[in-house]
N, C-alpha and C positions, 0 to 999 in steps of 0.2 A: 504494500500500500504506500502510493507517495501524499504527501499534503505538499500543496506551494505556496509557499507563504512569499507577501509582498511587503517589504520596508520603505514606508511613505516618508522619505527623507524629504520633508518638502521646507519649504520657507513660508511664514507667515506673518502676520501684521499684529500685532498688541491690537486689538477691540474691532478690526476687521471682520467681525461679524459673517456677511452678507458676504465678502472676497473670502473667509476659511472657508463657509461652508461649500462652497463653489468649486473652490480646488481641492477639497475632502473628496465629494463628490466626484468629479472630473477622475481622481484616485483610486476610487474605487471602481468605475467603470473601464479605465487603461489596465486597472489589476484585474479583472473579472475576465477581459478580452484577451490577458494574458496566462490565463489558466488558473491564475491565484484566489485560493479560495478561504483564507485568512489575511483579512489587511491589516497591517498595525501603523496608527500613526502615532505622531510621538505623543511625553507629557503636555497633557493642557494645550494641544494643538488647535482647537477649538478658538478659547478664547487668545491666544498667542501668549507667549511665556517673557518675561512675568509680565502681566497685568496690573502689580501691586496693588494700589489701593482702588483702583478699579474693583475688586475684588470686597471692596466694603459696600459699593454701590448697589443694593437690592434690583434698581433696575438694568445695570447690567448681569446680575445671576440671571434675571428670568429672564433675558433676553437668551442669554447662552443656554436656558434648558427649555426654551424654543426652538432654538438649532437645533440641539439636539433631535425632535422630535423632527424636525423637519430632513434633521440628514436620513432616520429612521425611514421616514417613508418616500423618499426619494430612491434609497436603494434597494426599494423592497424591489425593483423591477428588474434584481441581479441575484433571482434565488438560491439557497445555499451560500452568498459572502457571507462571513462573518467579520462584519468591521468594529476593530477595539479600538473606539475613540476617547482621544485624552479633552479631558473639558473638567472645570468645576460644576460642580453639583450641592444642589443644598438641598440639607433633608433637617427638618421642621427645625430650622433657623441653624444649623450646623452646615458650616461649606465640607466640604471634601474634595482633595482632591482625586479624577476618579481617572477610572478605565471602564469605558461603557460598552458590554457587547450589544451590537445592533445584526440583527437579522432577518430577513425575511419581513420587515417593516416591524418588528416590534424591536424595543429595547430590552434585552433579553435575561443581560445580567449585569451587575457594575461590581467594580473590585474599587475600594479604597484606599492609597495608599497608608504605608504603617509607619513608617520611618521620613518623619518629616525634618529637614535640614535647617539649622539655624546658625550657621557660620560663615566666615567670607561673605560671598554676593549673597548668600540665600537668606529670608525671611521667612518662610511657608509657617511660621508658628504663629507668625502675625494674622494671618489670612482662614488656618487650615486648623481642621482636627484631625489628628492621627486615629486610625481603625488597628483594628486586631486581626481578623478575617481572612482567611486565602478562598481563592476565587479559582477554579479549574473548569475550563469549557471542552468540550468534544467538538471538534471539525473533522468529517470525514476519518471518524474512529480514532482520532489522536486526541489524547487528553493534555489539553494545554494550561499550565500555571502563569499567572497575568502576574506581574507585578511592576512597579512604577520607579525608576529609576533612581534613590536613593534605598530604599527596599535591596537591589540588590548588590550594593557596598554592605551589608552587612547577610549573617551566616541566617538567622533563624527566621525569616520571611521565605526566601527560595527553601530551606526544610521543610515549611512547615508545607508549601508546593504539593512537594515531591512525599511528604506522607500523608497529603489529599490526593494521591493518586495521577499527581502529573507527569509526563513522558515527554515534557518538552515543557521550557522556561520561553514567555515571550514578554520582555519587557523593554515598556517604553519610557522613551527618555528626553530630558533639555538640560544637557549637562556642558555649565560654561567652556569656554574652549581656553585653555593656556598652558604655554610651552612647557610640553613633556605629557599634556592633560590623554590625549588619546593613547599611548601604550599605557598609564596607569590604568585605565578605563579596561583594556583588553586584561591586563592582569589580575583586576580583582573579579573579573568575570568568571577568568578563565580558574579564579579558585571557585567561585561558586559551583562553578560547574562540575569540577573536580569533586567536593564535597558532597554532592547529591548524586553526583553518577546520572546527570541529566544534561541533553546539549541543551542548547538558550540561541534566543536569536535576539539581537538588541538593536531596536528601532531610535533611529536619534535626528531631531531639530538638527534645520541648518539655518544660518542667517544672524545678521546683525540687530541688536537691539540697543540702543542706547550705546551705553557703554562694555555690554556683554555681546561674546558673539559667540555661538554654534557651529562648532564645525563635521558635524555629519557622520560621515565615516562610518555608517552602522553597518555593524557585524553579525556574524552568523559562527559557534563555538560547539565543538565534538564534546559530548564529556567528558574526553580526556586532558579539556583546556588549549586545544587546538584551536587556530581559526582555521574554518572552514567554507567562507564567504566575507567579503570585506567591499563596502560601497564605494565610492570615489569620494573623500574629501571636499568638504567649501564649494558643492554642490548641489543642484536638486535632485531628485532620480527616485523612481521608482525599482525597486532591486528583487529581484526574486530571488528565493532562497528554498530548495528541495529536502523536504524530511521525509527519509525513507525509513519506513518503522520494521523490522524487523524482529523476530523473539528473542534475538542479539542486542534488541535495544532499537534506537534512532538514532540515524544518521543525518547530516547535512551536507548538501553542494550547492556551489553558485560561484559567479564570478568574483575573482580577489584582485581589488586593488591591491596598491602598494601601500604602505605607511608611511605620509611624508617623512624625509630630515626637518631637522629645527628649523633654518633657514627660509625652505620655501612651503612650511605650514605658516611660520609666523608673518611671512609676505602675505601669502593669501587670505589672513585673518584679517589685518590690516584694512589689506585691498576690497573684500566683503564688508565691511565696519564700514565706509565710507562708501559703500555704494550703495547701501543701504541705510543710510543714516539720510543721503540726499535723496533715495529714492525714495523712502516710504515716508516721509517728511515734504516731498513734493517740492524740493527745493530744483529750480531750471540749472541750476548747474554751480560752481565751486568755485571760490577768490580767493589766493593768498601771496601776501607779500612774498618775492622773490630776492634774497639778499646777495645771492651767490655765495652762500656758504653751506654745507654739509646738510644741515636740519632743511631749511628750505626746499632742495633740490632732492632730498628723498620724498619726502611730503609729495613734490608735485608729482615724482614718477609714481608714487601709489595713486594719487589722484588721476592721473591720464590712464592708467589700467584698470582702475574704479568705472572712469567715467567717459572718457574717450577724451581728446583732446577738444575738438569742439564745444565740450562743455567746461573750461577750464581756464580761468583767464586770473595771468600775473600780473602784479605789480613791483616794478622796482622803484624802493625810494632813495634816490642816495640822500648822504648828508655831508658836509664839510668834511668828517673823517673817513667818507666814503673811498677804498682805493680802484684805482681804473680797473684792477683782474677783477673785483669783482661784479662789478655791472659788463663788463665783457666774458666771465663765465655766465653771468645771470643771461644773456641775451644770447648766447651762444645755447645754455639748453634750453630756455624756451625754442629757440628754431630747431633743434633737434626732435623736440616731440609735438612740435606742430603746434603750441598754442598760442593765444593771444598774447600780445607783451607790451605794458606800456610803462615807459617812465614817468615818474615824478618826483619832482627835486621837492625837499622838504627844506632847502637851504634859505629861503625865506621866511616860510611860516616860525623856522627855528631862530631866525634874528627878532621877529616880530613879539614871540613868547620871551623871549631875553628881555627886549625893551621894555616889555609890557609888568616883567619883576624887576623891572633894573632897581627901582627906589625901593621896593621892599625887600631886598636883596644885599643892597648897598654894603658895603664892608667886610662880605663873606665874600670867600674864591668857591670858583666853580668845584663842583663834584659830584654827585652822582644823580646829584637833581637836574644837570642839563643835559644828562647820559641822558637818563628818562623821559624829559622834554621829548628827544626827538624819537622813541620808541613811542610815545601817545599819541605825538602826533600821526607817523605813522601808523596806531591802529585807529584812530579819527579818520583819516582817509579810507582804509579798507572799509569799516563800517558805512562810510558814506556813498560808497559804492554801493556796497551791499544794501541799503535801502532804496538804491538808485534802480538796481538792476535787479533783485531779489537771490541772487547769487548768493552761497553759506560762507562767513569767512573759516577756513581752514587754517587754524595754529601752527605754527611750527616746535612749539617745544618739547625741548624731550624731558624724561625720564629723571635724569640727573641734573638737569637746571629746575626741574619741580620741587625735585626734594631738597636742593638747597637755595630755593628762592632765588636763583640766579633768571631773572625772567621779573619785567615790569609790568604791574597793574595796572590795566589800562591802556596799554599797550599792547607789548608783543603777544600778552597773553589775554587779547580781546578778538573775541570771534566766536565761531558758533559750535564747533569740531576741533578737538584738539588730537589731531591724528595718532603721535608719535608720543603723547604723552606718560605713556609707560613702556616707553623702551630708552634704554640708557643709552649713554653715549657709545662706549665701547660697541653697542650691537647697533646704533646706527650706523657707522662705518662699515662694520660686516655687512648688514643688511643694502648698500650701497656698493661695496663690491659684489656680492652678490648678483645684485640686478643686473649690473653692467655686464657678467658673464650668463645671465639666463633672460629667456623673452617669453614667461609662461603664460603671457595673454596675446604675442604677438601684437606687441604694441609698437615695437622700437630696439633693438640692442643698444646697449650702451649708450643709455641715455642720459649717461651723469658726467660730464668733462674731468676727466681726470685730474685737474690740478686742483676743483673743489673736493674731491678725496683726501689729497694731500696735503696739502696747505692746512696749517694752524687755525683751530677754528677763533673765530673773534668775533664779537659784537658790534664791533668797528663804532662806538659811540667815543670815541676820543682817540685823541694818537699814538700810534703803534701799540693799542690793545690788541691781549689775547686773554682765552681763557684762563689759560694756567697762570695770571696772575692773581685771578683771585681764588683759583681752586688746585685743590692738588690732584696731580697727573690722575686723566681720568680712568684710568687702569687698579688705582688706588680707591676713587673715591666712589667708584660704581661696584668694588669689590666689599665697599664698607656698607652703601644702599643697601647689596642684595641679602648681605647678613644681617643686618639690623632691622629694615622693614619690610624686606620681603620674608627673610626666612625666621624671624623675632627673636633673633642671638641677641643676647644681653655686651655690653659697655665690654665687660672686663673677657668673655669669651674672645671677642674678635682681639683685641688687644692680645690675646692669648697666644693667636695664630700665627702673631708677627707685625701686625699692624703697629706702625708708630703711633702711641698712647695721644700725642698730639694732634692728628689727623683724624682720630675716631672720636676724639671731643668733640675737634671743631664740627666736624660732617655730621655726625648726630646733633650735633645743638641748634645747628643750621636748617635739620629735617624738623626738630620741636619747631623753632622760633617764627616758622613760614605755614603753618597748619594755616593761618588768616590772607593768606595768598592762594592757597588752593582752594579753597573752599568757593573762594569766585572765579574760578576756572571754568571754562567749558567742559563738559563730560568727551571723555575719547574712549577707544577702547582700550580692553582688559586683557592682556595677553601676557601677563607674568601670573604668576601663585598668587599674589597681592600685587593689587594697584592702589595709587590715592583715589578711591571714590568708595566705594559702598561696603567693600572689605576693610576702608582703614579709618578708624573712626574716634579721634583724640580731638579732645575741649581746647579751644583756642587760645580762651583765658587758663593759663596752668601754670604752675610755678614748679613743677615737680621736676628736677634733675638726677639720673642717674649717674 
């Protein structure tokens, strides 16, 4: 006996209603025509993941347990699917989140999640009740245990399955994506499976939200913790996947992608974060300042593979400490990837904001306040744009100017999308070489001028600035970021490792003292273990030093 089960790796919309139901639908017809006779879509694909406080709204539950009913008798006209759709459900004023069998136009059976996550990005304990319950369905004589995506990170939810008599694990999922996130995902799978002596097939969201994004990749796992089917990453796709049941057991086939490298899964997160951020936001297309330096010129090569170049227009602003390679690499890769390019000198506006404090000013030398000047101004102009044209402004800071508030308010860091915002410095370079050596959307080879790789990065707001005068070598001080805030190593541990006691002061004191500059950041995406947004969450007013 075979069953063909389908993985509705699809993309959806937060509160898209009316568009999920439509591409569920659509899903389940493309799976039906294709032999599959179990569809799984992911967690909460219904209402789109997370919905957050949408999710307090009474009138959007009933709307979403309207769909519901409405996806039920839509596919009753594909007898024999059995579609396990992920949606919240409320039962007499408790939400759940669920897994609804729909078949034959009735709603047949739902499974509750049990293991609801409250760390990092996740909330669901704000929204959600946890159940107790295992849920096992028959499709074409295979008994299938449901379970919902954090359910199976842990051992006694898949038990509890497989001692209700299931012969196949199928669960669905919206499990954030960040670097190294999909082999940990295949690992603890491939214990579950291991431990119940059950294969599993695991349905997973793709797409950008906010500042989360989805990358795909659903799998299909032997009980011996094998993969035995594997989707194509940062993708849409419907994937089938073969269980042959035998009194050996069940088996699985299907087609196996590969498992990206780090490199170009963390491009492609990027690249989907930003296509989706403008697309399902409805924004006609992306602006951002073009400096000719490093941060810039990545920014835009994601955004031209995001969005195409036609939708993608630079600005370069020089200033007084502006050098000529850089508006000549600046204008050199704009013509390389084809977009718009216009200059504008801020060398006026910047005498003008002088004169204009010259008396309240009086007596002080310059310093870091007319650095800033001319970085507000410059984000004054993009913004002015962007209400001109309705175009998103695109950020360019990274990772390691956030966490030590190397980045003005108001400025550089005024816009709508902060792309690059949790990637450090060290991996923007990689990620730039990188791209120059691969074209995986066929956009352009080498679309980065080699001498803004090279070349000293610098802010260029006064003369013969660079970074490393105010930071230490950033091989140093992105190696301090990643133990301290991403990986929550304590003061005296990194100091441990080797670090000079001096540089893990200053770098951590600098991640405390700038918590009030992130906070009015634009949201970017999440592509480490921890980012500054919703996983990292310190009081502004704080006195507390380690």
């Amino acid at each position: 006996m075979t069953l063909s089960i389908c993985t509705a790796q699809l993309n959806f919309v937060v509160g898209d209603l009316p568009g999920n139901v439509l591409k569920i639908i659509d899903a389940a017809r493309e799976a039906y025509a294709k032999g599959a006779r179990l569809l799984l879509t992911p967690e909460l694909a219904l209402s789109g993941y997370a919905a957050e406080d949408l999710y307090l709204r009474p009138a959007f539950v009933q709307a979403c347990d309207a769909a519901v009913q409405q996806i039920a008798r839509e596919t009753a006209q594909w007898p024999g699917l059995a579609l396990v759709l992920g949606h919240p459900r409320s039962e007499a004023g408790v939400l759940r989140n669920t897994a609804s069998v729909l078949r034959d136009g009735c709603l047949e059976c739902s499974y509750d999640k049990q293991c609801l996550p409250n760390y990092d990005v996740f909330d669901e304990q704000r929204y959600f009740k946890a159940a107790s319950e295992s849920c096992v369905i028959e499709v074409q004589g295979l008994r299938v245990g449901l379970l919902i995506c954090e359910d199976a990170w842990y051992p006694q939810p898949a038990r509890a399955a497989a001692a209700a008599g299931a012969q196949l694990l199928a669960v669905i999922n919206a499990s954030p994506f960040h670097g190294g996130k999909p082999a940990e995902r295949e690992a603890v799978l491939a214990e579950r499976a291991r431990e119940t002596g059950l294969p599993l097939v695991y349905a997973h969201l793709v797409g950008g939200q906010d500042e989360i994004v989805f990358d795909g990749g659903s799998f299909a796992m032997q009980a011996d913790g094998c993969v035995a089917a594997r989707a194509p990453a940062f993708a849409e796709t419907l994937a089938l996947v073969h269980a042959e049941a035998s009194p050996a057991g069940v088996a699985l086939s299907g087609e196996c992608a590969d498992l990206q490298a780090h490199l170009p899964a963390l491009w492609s997160a990027l690249v989907l974060a930003v296509r989706d951020y403008v697309g399902k936001n409805r924004f006609p297309g992306a602006l951002l300042g073009l400096s000719g330096g490093i941060d810039s010129a990545l920014v835009l090569a994601i955004a031209v593979d995001a969005l195409g170049a036609d939708k993608v227009h630079t600005v370069m602003m020089p200033s007084p400490y502006t050098a000529d390679i850089s508006w000549i690499d600046a204008r050199d890769m704009a013509e390389r990837v084809g977009v718009r390019y216009d200059e504008i000198s801020i060398a006026p506006q910047f005498e003008a904001f002088k004169a204009a404090l010259a008396t309240a000013f009086a007596g002080r030398a310059e310093d870091t306040t007319e650095e800033n000047l001319q970085a507000r101004i410059r984000g004054t102009l993009l913004m002015g744009l962007s209400n001109k044209f309705g175009a998103v402004v695109l950020t360019t800071g990274n990772k390691s100017e956030m966490s030590t508030g190397y980045c003005t308010l108001y400025g550089d860091m005024a816009g709508g999308f902060a792309v690059i915002k949790d990637v450090l410095k060290t991996e923007v370079f990689a990620l730039a070489r990188w791209r120059n050596e691969n074209d995986p959307f066929g956009t352009g080879l080498n679309p980065i001028p080699e001498r803004i790789i090279t070349r000293p990065p610098s802010a260029e707001l006064r003369p013969d600035q660079k970074d490393q005068d105010s930071l230490p070598p950033y091989e140093v001080l992105d190696a301090i970021v990643r133990r301290y805030m991403e990986n929550n190593e304590s003061i005296s541990s990194i100091v441990a490792e080797g670090y000079d006691s001096a540089d893990v002061e200053r770098v951590t004191r600098l991640i405390q003292i700038n918590e009030y500059k992130r906070r009015q950041a634009p949201v970017g995406p999440r592509v480490t273990r921890r980012s500054f947004g919703k996983d990292w969450r310190y009081p502004i007013t704080n006195r507390f030093r380690a």
